[in-house]
N, C-alpha and C positions, 0 to 999 in steps of 0.2 A: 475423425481420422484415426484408424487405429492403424498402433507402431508394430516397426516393424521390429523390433525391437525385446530380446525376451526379458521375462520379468525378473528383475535380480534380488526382489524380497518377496513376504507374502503378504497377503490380503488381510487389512488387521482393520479393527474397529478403532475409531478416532478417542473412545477411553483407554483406547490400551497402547496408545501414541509416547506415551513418558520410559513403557519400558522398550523401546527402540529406537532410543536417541543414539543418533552418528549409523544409523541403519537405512537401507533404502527400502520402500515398502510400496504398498499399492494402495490407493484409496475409492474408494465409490462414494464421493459426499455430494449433496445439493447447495450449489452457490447461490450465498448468501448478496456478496457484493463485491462490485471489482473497485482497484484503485489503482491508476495510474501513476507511478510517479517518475515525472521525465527530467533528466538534467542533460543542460546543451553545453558544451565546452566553448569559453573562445574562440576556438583556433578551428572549429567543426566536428569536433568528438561529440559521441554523443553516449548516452548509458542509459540504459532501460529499466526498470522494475516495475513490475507491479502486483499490488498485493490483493489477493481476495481471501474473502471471510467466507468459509465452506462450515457442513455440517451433516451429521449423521443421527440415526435413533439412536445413539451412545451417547454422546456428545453435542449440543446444538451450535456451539460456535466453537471456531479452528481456524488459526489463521493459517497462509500459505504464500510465499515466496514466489513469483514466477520471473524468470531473469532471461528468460528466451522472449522473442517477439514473438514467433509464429506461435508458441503455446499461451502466450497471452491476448495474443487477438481472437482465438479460440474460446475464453474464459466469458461466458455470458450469465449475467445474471440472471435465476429463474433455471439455468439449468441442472440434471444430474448429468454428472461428469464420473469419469472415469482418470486417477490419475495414476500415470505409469512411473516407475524407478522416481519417487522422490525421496529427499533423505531429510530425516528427523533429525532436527535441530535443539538447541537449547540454551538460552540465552538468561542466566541468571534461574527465576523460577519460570518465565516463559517456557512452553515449548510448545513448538512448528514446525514447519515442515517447509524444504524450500526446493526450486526446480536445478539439475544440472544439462550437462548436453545429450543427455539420454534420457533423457526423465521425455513423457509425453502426454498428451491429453485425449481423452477420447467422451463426445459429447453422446451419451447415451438416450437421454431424453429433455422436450424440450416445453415449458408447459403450456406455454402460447396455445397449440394443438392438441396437446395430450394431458398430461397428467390430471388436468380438471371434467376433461371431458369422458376419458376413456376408463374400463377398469382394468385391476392389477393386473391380473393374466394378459389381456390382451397387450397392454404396455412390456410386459415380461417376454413375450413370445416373439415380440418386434425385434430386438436385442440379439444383434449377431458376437453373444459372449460365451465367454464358460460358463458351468452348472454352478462353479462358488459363485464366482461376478452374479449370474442372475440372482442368486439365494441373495446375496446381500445387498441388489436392487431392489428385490421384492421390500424387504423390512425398511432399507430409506425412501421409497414411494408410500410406501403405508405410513411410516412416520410423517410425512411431506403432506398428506392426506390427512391424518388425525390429529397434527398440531395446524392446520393451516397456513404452512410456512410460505405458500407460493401465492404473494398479493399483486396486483397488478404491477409488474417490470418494466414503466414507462419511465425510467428514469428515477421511481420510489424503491431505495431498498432499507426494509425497517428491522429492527432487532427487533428481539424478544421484549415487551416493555417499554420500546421507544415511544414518544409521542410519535400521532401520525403527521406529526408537520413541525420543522424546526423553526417557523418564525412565523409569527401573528401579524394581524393588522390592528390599527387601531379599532376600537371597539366601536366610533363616532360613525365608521365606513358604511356606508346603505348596505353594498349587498358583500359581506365578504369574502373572500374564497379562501380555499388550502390553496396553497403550493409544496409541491413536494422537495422542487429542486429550485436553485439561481434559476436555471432555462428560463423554467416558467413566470419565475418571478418577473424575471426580464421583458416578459411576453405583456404583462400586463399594461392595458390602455392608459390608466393613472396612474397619475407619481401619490405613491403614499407612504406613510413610516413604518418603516420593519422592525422587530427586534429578532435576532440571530441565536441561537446555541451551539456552539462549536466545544473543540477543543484542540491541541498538540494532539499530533497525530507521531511525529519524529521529526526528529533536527538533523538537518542535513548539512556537511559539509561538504560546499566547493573543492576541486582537486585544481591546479595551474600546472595542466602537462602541455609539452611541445609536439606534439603528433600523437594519431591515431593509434602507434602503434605504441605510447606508452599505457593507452588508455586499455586496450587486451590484455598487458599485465600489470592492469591494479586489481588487487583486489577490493570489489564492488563495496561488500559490504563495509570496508572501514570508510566507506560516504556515509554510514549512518551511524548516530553518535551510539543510539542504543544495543547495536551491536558491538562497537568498541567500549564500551562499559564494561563487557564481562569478557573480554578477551584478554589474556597472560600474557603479558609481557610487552603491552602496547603503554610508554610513558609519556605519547608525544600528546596525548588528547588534551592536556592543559592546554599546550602551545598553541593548538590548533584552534583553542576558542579564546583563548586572553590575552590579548598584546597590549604594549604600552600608546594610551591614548587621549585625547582630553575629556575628562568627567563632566565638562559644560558642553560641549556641541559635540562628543564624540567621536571627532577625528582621529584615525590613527595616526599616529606618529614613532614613524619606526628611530632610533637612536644613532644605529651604528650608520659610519659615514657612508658605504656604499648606497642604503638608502635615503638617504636623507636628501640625493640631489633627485631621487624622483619625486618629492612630494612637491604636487601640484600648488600655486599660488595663493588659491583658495586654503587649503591648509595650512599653510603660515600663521594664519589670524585667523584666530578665535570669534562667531558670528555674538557669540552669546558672551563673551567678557567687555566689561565696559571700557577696560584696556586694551582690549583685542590680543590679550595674552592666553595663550592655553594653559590650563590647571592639570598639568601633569600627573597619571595614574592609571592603574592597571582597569583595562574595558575590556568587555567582548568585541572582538572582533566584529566589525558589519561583512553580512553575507550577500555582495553587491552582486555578486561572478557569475552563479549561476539561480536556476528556480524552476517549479513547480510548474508542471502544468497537466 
């Protein structure tokens, strides 16, 4: 889909991303991998983000922000994209790049068909762009080509380095297989024992708003704790993860009397004290409200 929309920066290499922070700029990178991250409201709000890990011959990984639907359903991994008005970020010594309501995506080539099959010219000449845009598709196709970055996009998307498979079988198994993803895992005819490698990806905090229409003006990003880390003048992020609660079975237990007539039954007493008394002391908050998907 290309925007209609003109360009409100220029066309920079993803090394030269640090000196255009708070700038909006254009990008040509090849996606790495998308991530969804969905939070549903109570009440029926709902807030979208999702993140892909893009790349160039400058730079092989780049993260990127997408906060529109329509330009994230757009975001396929395996492709070279073209991305319009987006603005460099910086978050600490991170820095990114994230979508606004003019920012756009335009999917330039797609490798399922082409990039493995066809050569550079002919993939170049397909491309209804400008002479910059094409000049700086040629060199991330060729990079895309001589580092091998485009592996089969069935659901595998691998970094530089990663194992090709985040969890094993036991060794005892007759015939074993890869999997790349849960899917497949899930697909498999036997029950057998997995081991996982994960990590923290971000901590998300729940918001408790009363209509939809509080939910237009939040600002998105203080849902995510790693952006209010470096934000000036934000002092409530304690509050938002530590309230008073019991250190045995972690109930919160709010103090002041207005809340104290909502705490449920079950919270009264303590599952884990042999008196059924709670041991009063500052916890993290449980994130019941909202989640991932």
């Amino acid at each position: 889909m290309a925007s209609v929309i003109g360009w409100y920066g220029p066309l920079i290499d993803l090394s030269k991303a640090a000196l255009h922070v708070g700038d909006y700029v254009q990008l040509v990178v090849f996606v790495h991998r998308t991530t969804p991250l969905q939070y549903k409201l109570s009440k029926g709000g709902e807030v979208i983000r999702t993140d892909i890990q893009v790349g160039d011959e400058t730079r092989p990984f780049f993260s990127v922000s997408l906060w529109q639907k329509p330009i994230a359903s757009m975001a396929v991994a395996g492709d070279v994209v073209l991305l319009q008005n987006v603005k460099i970020t910086k978050y600490g010594d991170v820095v990114e790049a994230r979508t606004h309501h003019y920012s756009s995506l335009q999917c330039l080539l797609h490798p399922y068909d082409s990039i493995l099959t066809k050569g550079v010219n002919d993939l170049i000449e397909e491309c209804r762009v400008g002479i910059a845009t094409k000049e700086k598709l040629r060199k991330v196709v060729e990079w895309v080509k001589k580092s091998n970055t485009t592996h089969e996009f069935h659901g595998c998307q691998l970094q530089e380095g990663q194992l090709s498979r985040n969890w094993k079988l036991p060794e005892e198994r007759k015939q074993p297989k890869d999997c790349f993803s849960l899917s497949q895992l899930s697909r498999l005819p036997d029950s057998c024992k997995a081991v996982f490698y994960a990590s923290v990806a971000e901590i998300f905090l729940p918001f408790t708003l009363s209509s939809p229409a509080e939910c237009e003006l939040l600002d998105k990003e203080d849902m995510f704790v790693s952006r209010r880390l470096y934000k000036t003048g934000d002092g409530g992020l304690a509050t938002d993860l530590i309230c008073t609660g019991c250190e045995l079975c972690g109930s919160p237990l709010e103090l002041d009397s207005e809340n104290m007539f909502k705490q449920n039954g079950v919270a009264l007493y303590c599952s884990e004290s042999f008196n059924r008394l709670h041991v009063i002391s500052l916890i993290y908050k449980p994130f019941m409200h909202g989640y991932f998907s």
